[in-house]
C-alpha positions as CSV (number, residue, x, y, z in Angstrom):
1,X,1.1,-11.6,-4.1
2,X,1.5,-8.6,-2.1
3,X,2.9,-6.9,-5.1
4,X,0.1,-7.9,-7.3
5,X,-2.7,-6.6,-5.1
6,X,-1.0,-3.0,-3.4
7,X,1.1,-2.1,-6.7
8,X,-2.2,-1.2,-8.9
9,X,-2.8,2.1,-6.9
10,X,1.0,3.5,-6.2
11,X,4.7,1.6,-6.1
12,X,5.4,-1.1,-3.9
13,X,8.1,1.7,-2.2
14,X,5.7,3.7,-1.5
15,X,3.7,1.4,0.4
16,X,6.4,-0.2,2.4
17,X,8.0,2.9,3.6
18,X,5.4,3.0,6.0
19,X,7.3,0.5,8.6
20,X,4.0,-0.7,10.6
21,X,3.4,-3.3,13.4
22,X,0.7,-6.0,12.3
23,X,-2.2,-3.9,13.7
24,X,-1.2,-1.1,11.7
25,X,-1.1,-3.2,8.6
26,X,-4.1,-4.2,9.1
27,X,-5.9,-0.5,9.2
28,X,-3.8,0.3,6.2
29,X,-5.4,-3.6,4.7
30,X,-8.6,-2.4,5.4
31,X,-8.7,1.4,4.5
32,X,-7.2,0.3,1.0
33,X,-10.3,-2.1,0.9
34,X,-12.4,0.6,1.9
35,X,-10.8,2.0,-0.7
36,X,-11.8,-0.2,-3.8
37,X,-8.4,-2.2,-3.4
38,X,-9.4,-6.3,-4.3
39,X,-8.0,-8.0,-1.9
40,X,-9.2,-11.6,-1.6
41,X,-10.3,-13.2,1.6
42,X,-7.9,-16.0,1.1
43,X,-5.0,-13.6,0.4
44,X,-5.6,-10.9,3.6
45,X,-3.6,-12.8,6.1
46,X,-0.6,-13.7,4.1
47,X,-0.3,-10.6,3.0
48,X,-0.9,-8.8,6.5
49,X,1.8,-11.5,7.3
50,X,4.4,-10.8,5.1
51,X,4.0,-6.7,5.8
52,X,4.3,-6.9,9.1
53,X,7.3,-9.2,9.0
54,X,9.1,-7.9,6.3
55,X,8.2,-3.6,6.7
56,X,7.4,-3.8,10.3
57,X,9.1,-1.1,12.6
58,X,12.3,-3.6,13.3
59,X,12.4,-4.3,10.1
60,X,15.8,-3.4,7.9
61,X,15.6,-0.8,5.8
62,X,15.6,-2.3,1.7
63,X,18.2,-1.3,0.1
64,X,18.7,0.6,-3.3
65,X,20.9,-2.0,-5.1
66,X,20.8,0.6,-8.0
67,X,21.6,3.2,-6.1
68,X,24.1,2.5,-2.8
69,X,27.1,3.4,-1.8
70,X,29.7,1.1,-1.2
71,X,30.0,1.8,2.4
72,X,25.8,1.4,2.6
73,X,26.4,-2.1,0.5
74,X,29.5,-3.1,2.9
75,X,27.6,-2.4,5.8
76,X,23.7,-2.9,4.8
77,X,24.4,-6.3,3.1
78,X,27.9,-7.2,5.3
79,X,29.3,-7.3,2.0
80,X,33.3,-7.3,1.7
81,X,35.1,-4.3,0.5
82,X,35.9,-5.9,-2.8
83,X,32.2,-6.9,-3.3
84,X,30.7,-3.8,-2.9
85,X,33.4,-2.8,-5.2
86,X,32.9,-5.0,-8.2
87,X,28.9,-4.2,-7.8
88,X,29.1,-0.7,-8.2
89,X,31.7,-1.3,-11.1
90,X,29.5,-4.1,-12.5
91,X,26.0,-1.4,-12.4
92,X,28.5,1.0,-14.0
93,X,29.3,-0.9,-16.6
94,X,26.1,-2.7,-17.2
95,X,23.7,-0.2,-16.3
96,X,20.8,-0.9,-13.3
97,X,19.8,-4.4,-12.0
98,X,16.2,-5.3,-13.4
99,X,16.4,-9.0,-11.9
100,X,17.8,-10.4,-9.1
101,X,19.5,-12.4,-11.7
102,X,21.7,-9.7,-12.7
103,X,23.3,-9.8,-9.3
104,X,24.4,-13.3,-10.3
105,X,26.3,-11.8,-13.2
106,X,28.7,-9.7,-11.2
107,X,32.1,-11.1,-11.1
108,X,32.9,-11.3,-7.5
109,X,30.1,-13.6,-6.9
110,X,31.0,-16.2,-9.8
């Protein structure tokens, strides 16, 4: 949901690199609205919600699956050296993760 209604002006990265508490979320809600964003009534608090619990200032960092190191997955995701491993080899291989899906594919997890 959140996706469907901040994604039409910019990428989703872009807005949740902001890291704001629930007030802040709020502002940014309501200056979006202000804005010409179409946020429905019914959809406002679950979204404020899911911001602020998800990309508020406590909040981990996302991580880059496409992109990390083996030391950022190993220590990011607690993964095990040898998981890291075979997902970097697996994205090497494969090319990038579109789905969450494709994680499933990578050997190590089988």
């Amino acid at each position: 949901m959140t996706v469907k209604y901040c994604a039409t002006c910019h990428s989703i990265e872009q807005a949740v690199s902001l890291r704001q508490g629930q007030e802040e979320w709020s502002g940014t809600l309501e200056k979006m609205a202000g804005m010409g964003a179409k946020i429905p009534d019914e959809s406002y608090d679950v979204i404020l919600t899911y911001l602020a619990k998800h990309f508020g200032p406590d909040a981990p960092a996302p991580i880059r699956i496409n992109t990390a190191s083996a030391v950022d997955l190993e220590s990011l995701m607690l993964l095990k050296r040898s998981e890291s491993a075979a997902i970097i080899k697996y994205r090497t291989d494969n090319g990038k993760f579109k789905t969450m899906d494709d994680l499933k594919k990578v050997p190590a997890w089988t």
